[in-house]
N, C-alpha and C positions, 0 to 999 in steps of 0.2 A: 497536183492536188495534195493539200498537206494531210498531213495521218495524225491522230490519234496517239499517243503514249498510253501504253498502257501502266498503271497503279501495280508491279508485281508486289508481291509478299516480298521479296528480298530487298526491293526500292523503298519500300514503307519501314524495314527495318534501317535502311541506312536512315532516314530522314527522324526516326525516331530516337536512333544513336548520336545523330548530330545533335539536337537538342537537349537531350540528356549529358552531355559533353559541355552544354550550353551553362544547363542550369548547376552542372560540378563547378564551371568558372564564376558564377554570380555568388556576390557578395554584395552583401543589404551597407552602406554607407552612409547614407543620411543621418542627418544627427536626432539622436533620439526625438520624442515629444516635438519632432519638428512637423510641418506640412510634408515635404519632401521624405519622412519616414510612413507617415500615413499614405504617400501616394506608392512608394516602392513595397508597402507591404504589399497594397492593393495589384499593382503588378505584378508581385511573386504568386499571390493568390489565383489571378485569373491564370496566370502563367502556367500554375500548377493540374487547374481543374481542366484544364484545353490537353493539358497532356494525358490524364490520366482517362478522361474522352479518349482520346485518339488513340491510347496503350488497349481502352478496350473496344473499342470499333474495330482496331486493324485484329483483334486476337476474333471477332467474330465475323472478320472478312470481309467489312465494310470498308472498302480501301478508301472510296471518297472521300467519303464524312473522316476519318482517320487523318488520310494525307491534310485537307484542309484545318482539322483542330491540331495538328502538332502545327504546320505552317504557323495558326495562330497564339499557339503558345511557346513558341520561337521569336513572332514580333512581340511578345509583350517584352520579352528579355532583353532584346534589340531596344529597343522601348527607353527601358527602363538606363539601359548602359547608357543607348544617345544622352539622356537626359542628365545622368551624372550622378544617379539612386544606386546605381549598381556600380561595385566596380568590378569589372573581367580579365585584369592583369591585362589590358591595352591588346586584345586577342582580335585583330584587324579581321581573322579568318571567318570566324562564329559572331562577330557583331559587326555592325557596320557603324564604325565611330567618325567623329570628325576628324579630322586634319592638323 
């Protein structure tokens, strides 16, 4: 029978350190006044308010809701690099780029 993980305080701290490490490597690239800058703003933006969710859900012990809004504001980042709005110095670890 499978088990359960459990959300500890010290796991929500890694997963919150990885993203933060995330959003030190993002850089907004798109060329100004372009679509492509409006769209990686919008990326950083959500990117931003998922995290700052999840920085205060996990400080009031919401581990769930926490671990799922930094997840989510880790894929916006991901996101954003796939697409080529971001660039992350080619950081294979913290994003998942093509090929």
């Amino acid at each position: 029978m499978a088990t359960l993980s459990t959300i500890t305080p010290e796991r929500m701290e890694k997963y919150l350190e990885t993203t933060r490490k995330a959003f030190a490597k993002v850089t907004v690239v798109a060329p100004p006044k372009s679509f492509a800058a409006k769209m990686a703003e919008n990326f950083l933006d959500m990117a931003k308010r998922y995290y700052a969710d999840a920085q205060h859900n996990a400080k009031t012990g919401d581990y769930v809701n926490a671990f799922a809004q930094v997840n989510y504001a880790h894929g916006w980042l991901d996101a954003g690099a796939r697409l080529g709005v971001f660039d992350v110095g080619q950081d294979d670890v913290l994003f998942t780029l093509l090929d």
